[in-house]
C-alpha positions in Angstrom: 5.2 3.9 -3.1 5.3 0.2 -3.9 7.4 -0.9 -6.3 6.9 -4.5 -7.9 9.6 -7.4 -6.6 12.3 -8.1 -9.2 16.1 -8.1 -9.9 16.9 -4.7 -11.3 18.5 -4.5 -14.2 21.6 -2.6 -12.6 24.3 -3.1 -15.2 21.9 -1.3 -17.8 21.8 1.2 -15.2 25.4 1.9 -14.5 26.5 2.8 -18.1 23.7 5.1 -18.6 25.0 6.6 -15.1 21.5 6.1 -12.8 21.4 5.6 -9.5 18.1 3.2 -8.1 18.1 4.2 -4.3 15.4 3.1 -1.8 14.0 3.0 1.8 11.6 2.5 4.7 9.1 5.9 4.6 7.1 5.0 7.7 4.5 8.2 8.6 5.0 9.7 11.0 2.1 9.6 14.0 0.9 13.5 13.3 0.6 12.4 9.9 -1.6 9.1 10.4 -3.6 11.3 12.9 -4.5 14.1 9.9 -4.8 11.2 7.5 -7.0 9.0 9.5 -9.0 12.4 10.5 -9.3 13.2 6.6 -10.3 9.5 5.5 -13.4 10.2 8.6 -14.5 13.1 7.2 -14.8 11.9 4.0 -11.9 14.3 2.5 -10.2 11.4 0.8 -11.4 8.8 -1.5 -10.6 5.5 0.2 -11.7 4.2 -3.4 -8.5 5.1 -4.9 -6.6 3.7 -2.5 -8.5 0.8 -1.4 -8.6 -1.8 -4.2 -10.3 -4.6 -2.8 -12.5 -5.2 0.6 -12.5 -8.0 3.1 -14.0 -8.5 6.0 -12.1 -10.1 9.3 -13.2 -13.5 8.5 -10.7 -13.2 5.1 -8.0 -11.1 6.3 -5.6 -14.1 5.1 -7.2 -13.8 1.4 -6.7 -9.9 1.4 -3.3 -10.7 2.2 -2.8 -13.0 -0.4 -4.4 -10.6 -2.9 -1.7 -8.0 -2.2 1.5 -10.8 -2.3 -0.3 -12.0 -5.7 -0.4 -8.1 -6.5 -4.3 -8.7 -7.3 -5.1 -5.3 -4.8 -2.7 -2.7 -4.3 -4.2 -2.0 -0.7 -6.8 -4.2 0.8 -9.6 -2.7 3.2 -10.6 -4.9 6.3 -14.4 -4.3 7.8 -15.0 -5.0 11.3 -18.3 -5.9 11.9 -19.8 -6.1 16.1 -22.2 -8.8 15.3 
């Protein structure tokens, strides 16, 4: 999970004895392949995951929404005109 961009406040940390450990967590493909197959048949609410929607023409704005932590995820739509 996302956690917001700051300097931790390690030496408050340290005497109360707390480790702050973190990582990539990339899924894995079988996992994106059950997710994305879950998402299509409508077994999870893209709502709460999708804050905002954009479509290809403002990909750079949903990307800026997210780095100015405006969306948590953004949602790109792909239109064939």
């Amino acid at each position: 999970m996302g956690v917001p961009h700051a300097e931790p406040k390690s030496n408050q940390l340290f005497w109360k004895n707390v480790g702050l450990r973190g990582g990539i967590a990339s899924v894995t493909k079988p996992d994106k392949e059950v997710l994305l197959q879950a998402a299509l048949d409508g077994k999870i609410n893209l709502g709460k995951v999708f804050t905002k929607i954009f479509d290809l023409d403002h990909i750079q704005d949903a990307y800026k929404a997210m780095s100015n932590r405006d969306a948590i995820k953004s949602l790109i739509i792909v239109n064939d005109k």
